[in-house]
N, C-alpha and C positions, 0 to 999 in steps of 0.2 A: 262154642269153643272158647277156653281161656286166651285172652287176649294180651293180657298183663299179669307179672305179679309183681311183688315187694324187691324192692332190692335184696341180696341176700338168700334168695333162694334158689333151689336149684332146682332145673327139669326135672327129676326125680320125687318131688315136693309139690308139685305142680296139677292143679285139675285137671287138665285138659283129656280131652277125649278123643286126641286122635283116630283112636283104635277104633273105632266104629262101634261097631257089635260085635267082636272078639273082646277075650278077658284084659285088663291093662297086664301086662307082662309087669312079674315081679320085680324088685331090685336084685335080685338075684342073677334073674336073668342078665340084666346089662352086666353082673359081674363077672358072669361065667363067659360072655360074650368081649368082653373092653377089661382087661387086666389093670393100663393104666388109669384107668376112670374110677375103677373100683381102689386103686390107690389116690386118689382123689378125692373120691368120696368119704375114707376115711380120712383122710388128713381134716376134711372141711370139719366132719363130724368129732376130732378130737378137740380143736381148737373152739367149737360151741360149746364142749362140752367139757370144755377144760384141763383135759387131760394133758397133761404137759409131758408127763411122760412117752405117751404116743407119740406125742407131734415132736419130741426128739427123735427119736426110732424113726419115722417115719422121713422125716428131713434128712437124717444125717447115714441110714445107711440105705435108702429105698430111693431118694430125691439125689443124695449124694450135695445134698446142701444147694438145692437149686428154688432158693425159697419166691422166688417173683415170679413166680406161676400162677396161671391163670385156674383159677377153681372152676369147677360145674355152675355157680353163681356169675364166672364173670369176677367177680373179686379175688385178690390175692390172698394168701395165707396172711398178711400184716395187716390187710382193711377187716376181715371177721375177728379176730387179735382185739382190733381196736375199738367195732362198736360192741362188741361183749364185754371189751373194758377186763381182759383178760392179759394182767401186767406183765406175770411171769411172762408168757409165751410170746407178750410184744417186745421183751427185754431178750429172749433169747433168736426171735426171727433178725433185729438188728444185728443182734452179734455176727449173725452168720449171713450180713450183708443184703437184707429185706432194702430195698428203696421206700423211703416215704413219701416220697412223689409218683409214686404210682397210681393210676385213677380207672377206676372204671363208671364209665358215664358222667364223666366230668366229677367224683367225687374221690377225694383224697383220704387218705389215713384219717387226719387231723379233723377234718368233716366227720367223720365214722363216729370217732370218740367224742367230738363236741355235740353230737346228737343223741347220747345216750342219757336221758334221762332218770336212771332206776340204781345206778350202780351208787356205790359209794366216792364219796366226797373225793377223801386222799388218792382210791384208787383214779379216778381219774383226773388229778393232777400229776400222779405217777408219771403214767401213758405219756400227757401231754407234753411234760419235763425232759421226756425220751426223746418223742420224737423233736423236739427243737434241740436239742441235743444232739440229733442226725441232722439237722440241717431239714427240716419242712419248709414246703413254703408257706407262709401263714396269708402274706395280701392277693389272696385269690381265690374266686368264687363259683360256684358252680351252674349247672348251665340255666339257672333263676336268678344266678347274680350273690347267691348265698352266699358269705365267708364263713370261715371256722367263728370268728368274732360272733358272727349273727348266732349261728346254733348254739352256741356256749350262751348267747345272751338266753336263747329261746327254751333252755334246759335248764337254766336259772342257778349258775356255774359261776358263783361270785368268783372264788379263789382263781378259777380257769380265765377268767375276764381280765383280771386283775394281772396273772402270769403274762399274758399275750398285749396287756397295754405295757405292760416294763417292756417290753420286747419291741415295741414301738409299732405295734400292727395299727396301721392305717383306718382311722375310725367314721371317716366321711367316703370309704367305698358304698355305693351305692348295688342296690339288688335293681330286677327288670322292673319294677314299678316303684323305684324312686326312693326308697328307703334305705337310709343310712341304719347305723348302732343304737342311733338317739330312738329311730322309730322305734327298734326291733323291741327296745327298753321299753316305752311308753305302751305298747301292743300289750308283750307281755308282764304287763306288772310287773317288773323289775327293780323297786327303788334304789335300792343298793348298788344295785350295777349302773344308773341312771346316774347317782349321785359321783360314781366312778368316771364316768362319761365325761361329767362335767368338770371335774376336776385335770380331766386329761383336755381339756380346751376342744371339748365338742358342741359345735353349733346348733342352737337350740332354735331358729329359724327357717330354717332348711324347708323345702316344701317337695310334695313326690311329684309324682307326673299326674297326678288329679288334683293340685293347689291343696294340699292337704299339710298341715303341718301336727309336727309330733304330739301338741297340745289338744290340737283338735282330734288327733287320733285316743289319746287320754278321756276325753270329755267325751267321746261316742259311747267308750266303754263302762261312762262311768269310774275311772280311777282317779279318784279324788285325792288321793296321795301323789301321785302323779301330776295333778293338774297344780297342787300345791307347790311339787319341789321344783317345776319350770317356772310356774310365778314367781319364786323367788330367783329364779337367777335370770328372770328374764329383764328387758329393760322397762320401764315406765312409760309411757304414751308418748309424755315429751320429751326422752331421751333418743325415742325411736325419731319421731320427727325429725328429731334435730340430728340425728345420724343421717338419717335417707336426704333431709336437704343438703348436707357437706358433699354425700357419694355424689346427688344430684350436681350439686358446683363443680365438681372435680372431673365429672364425667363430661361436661360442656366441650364443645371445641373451643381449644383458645385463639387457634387459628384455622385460615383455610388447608393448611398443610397437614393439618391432623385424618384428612378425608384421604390423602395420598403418602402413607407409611412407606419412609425413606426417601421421598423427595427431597426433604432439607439437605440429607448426607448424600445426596445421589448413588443410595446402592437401589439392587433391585425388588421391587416388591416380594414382599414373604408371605404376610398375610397371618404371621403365625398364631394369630390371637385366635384365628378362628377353629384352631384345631385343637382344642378342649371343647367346644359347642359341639362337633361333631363326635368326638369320643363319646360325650355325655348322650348322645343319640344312636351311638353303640353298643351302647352298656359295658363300654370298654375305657369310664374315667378311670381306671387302677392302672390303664398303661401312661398314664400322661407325664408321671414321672421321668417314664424312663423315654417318652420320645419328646420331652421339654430337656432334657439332658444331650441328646444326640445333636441340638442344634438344629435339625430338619424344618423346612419348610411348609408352606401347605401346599404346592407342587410334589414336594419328594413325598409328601404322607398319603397324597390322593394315588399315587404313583406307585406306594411302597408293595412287596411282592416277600414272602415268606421267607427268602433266605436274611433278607433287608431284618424280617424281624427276629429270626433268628440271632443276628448280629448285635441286634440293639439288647437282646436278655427276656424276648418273650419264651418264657420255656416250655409252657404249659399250651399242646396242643389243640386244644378246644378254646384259647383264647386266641390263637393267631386264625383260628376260621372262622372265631366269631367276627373279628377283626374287618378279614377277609369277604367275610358276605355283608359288612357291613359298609365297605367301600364297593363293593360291585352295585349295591342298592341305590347308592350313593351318586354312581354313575348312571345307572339305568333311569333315574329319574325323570320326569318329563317336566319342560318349558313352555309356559303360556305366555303369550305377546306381554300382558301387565306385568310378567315379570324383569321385563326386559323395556317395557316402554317408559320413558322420564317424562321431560317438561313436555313433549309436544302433544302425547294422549292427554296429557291436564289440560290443553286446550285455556289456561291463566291468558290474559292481555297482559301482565305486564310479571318480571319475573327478576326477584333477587342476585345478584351476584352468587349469595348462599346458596340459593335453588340449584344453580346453575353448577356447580363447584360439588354440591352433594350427588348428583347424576353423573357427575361425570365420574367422580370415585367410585360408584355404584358400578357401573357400566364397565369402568375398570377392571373390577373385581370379581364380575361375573364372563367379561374375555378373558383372565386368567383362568376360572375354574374350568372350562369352555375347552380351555388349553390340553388342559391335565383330562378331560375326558375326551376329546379327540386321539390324544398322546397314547391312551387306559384301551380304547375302542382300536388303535391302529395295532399295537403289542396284541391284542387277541385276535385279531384278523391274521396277523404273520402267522402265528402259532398254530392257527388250525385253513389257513386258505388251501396244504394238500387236499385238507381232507372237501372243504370246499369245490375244489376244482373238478369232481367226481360228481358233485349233486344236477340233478339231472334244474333245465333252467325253472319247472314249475315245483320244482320242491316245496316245501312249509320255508325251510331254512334262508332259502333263495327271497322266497317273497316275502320275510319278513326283514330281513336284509334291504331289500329294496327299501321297502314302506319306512324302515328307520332311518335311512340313508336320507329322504323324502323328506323327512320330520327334521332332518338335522342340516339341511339345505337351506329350509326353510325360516329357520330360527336363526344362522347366520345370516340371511338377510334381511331379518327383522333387526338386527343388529346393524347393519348396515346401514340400514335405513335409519336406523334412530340417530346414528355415528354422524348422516349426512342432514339431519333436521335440529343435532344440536349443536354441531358448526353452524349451520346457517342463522341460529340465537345467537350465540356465543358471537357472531359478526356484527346482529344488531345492536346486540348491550354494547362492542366495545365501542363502536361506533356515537352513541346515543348517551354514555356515561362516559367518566374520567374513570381512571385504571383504578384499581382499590390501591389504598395508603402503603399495605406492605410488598406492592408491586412497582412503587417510585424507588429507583434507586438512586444514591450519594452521585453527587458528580465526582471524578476525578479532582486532581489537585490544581493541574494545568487548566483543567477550566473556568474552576472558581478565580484563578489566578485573571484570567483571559478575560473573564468578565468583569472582574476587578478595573483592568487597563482600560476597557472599553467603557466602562462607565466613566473615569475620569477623565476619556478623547470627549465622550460627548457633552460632560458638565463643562469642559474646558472651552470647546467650540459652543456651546450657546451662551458663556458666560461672553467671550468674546465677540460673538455677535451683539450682542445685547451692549458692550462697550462703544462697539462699530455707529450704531444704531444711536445711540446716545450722541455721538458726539455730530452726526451727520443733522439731529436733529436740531444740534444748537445753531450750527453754521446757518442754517434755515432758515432760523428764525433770526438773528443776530442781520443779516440779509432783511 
C-alpha cells in the first residue's frame, strides 16, 4: 500500500490500493457522493491548470470568497497558486484576502514559489514581489530548517536572491544539518548568488555539524569556480592565525570574576550567553533575535511555555514545538557523576586557586540549570498528578516515576557531596596560601591614619630609649 506521496497531491491521485479486490471507485463517484469535495477538486484542478477564470467563479460565488481553505492536498488555494508560479491567480487570491503565512507541513507560500525550478524568471519575481508585499514572512524554515533564501538559492533564482537580500532576510539561519546560504550556494553551483552572499557580509568559515565548511563542500563536488571565488575572499594562513590568536587573547579570563557573571555588579546570575548554544542545538538559531531582545534569562528560556512565545513574536506554529521539544529534551537529559564531579575525582596533590575558582563556577552553573529542571519537572507533575492519583501503584507511569525520582536524588547528592569535598579544599588552600592580590582590600582612611600615629609612638619611644640608654651609659663609665 502507498505510504507517501509528493506534496501537492491529492487522494484522488494517489496509488494506493485500499480497495482490495473490488474496482477503485471513480472520481465520479466521490462527486456524486461529497458535493463540497468535488467543489474542491475543481478549484485545486483550475488553479494547476491555470484557469483563472474558474478559480474566480468558483472563489467568488461558490467559496463566497473564502479563499484559506484547505484543498484535498492539504494546501491552500495560495500555496498551488505559488508553486505553479501562476501570477495572475496569486494576484487575485491576495486580493480577496489569501494569508501568506499559511502552511501546510511547515511550508509557506513563499517556500512553494522559491522551489519551482522550470517557470520563467520575471514570473517568479512577480509572485515573490506579491507576496512580501502582503507581508510573508521570509526568516523562517521548514521542518529541515529550509528558508525561502535556501530554495531560491537551490533553483538558481539570482533576481529572487537578490529581492529577499534587499529585504534583509537573515543569511546565516541555519538548516538540521548545519548549513547556512553560503553552503546552499557552494552545493549548488551558484556563483552569482555566492558572489551576492558575499557581498551582503556572509561568513565564509562557517562549519555544519560534520566540521564541514562551504569550501570543502565546493572541492567534494568538484566546483572549481566555487573553490576559486572563496579563495579569494577568504583570509591568508597568516591573517587567519593572527585573527584566531587575538579571539584567543580576548577570550582569556582576565579575572577570577569572569567564571562568576554578575558578581562584580552583585545582580543575579543569568547565564545568558548560553542560550544561543542551546538554540543552535535546536535548530531554532532564527529565534535568538527575538529572545536576545526580550531580555530573558537562561532560567525564564529553560522555563519558557507557549503563551511566553507567543508574546515574544514566535508566530509560526511548528517553530514554537520545535522549540518546545527541544527544551523538553533538554530537561529529560541524563547526568553522570563526571559531569558533576571537579577537583576531588582529579584526585591532583596540589591544586590552583584557578582550578579551584573554575569548579566552582561550573558547579554553579550546573545548580542553576538543576533549578530550572526541577522547577520544568514540578510545573508537569501539577498539571497532570489528577490524572496521576488514578494510576493504579504498579503502573509503567508509576514506576518510571519512582526510578527517575531515584536518579534525581541521586545526583543531588552527588552534588552535595562534591559541594562538601570542595569546601573542605577551599579550607586547605586558604589556610596554606595567602588570599589572591585582587582579594586584599584598601584599608580605610582612619586606619592608615592610625597606623601613621602608631608608627611615630613607637619610632619616638625607641628613639628615646636609646637617648636613656646613652646617657646611663656615660654616668657608668665616667664612675
Amino acid at each position: 500500500m502507498a505510504q507517501f506521496r509528493p506534496a501537492g497531491l491529492s487522494d484522488d491521485d494517489s496509488d494506493s490500493d485500499d480497495y482490495g479486490f473490488y474496482e477503485k471507485p471513480s472520481r465520479d463517484y466521490f462527486i456524486q457522493e461529497n458535493p463540497k469535495k468535488t467543489l474542491e477538486v475543481k478549484l485545486q484542478d483550475a488553479i494547476i491548470n491555470a484557469n483563472i477564470d474558474e478559480v474566480e467563479n468558483i472563489v467568488t460565488y461558490d467559496l463566497n470568497n473564502r479563499v484559506n481553505l484547505k484543498l484535498d492536498s492539504g494546501w491552500t488555494p495560495l500555496m498551488h497558486a505559488c508553486f505553479h508560479a501562476h501570477d495572475k491567480i496569486v494576484d487575485f487570491l491576495l486580493e480577496r484576502g489569501a494569508d501568506p503565512n499559511l502552511h501546510a507541513d511547515s511550508v509557506t507560500p513563499i517556500m512553494a514559489v522559491c522551489s519551482n525550478s522550470s517557470a520563467n524568471n520575471d514570473t517568479i519575481y512577480h509572485v515573490i514581489c506579491s507576496l512580501i508585499e502582503n507581508k510573508c514572512l521570509l526568516n523562517v524554515g521548514d521542518k529541515y530548517g529550509q528558508t525561502p533564501l535556501m530554495r531560491a538559492i537551490s533553483s538558481g533564482r539570482v533576481a529572487v536572491v537578490q529581492k529577499l537580500l534587499d529585504e534583509g532576510v537573515n543569511i546565516e539561519m541555519r538548516d538540521q544539518q548545519g548549513w547556512t546560504a553560503v553552503f546552499w550556494a557552494a552545493h549548488h553551483n551558484q556563483p552569482e548568488i555566492l558572489e551576492l552572499l558575499i557581498a551582503h557580509k556572509a561568513r565564509l568559515t562557517e562549519v555544519d555539524k560534520y566540521s564541514r565548511t562551504p569550501i570543502e563542500i565546493a572541492m567534494s563536488h568538484d566546483y572549481q569556480n566555487i573553490v576559486d571565488i572563496l579563495n579569494k575572499y577568504l583570509k591568508t594562513d597568516e591573517e587567519l592565525e593572527e585573527t584566531k590568536s587575538i579571539v584567543s587573547l580576548n577570550s582569556q579570563m582576565r579575572s577570577w570574576h569572569d567564571y562568576y557573571p554578575g558578581v562584580t555588579t552583585e545582580d543575579r546570575l543569568t547565564y545568558v550567553c548560553e542560550i544561543p548554544h542551546l538554540l543552535y542545538g535546536m535548530s531554532c538559531e532564527s529565534l535568538g533575535t527575538l529572545i536576545e531582545s526580550s531580555g530573558m534569562n537562561l532560567r525564564e528560556f529553560l522555563l519558557m511555555e507557549e503563551d511566553k512565545m507567543i508574546n515574544l513574536g514566535i508566530e509560526m506554529p511548528y517553530e514554537r514545538q520545535r522549540l518546545k521539544i527541544g527544551l523538553k529534551k533538554f530537561h529529560l537529559r541524563g547526568w553522570r557523576l563526571n559531569a558533576v564531579a571537579g577537583l576531588y575525582a582529579r584526585k591532583f596533590e596540589n591544586y590552583s586557586v584557578l582550578d579551584c575558582l573554575t569548579a566552582l563556577g561550573t558547579h554553579m552553573q550546573q545548580v542553576y540549570i538543576l533549578e530550572a529542571t526541577l522547577q520544568y519537572a514540578l510545573r508537569d507533575y501539577n498539571r497532570n498528578k489528577n490524572q496521576i492519583k488514578f494510576e493504579p501503584p504498579d503502573s509503567p507511569l508509576i514506576l518510571r516515576m519512582k526510578t527517575g525520582t531515584k536518579k534525581l536524588v541521586s545526583q543531588i547528592n552527588n552534588l552535595r557531596s562534591e559541594i562538601k569535598n570542595m569546601k573542605g579544599i577551599l579550607v586547605k588552600i586558604s589556610k596554606a596560601n595567602p588570599p589572591p592580590a585582587d582579594l586584599i582590600k584598601e584599608k580605610p582612611l582612619f586606619e592608615v591614619a592610625l597606623g601613621y600615629v602608631t608608627d611615630v609612638l613607637v619610632i619616638c619611644s625607641i628613639g628615646a630609649l636609646i637617648y636613656h640608654s646613652r646617657n646611663y651609659l656615660a654616668r657608668v663609665t665616667s664612675k
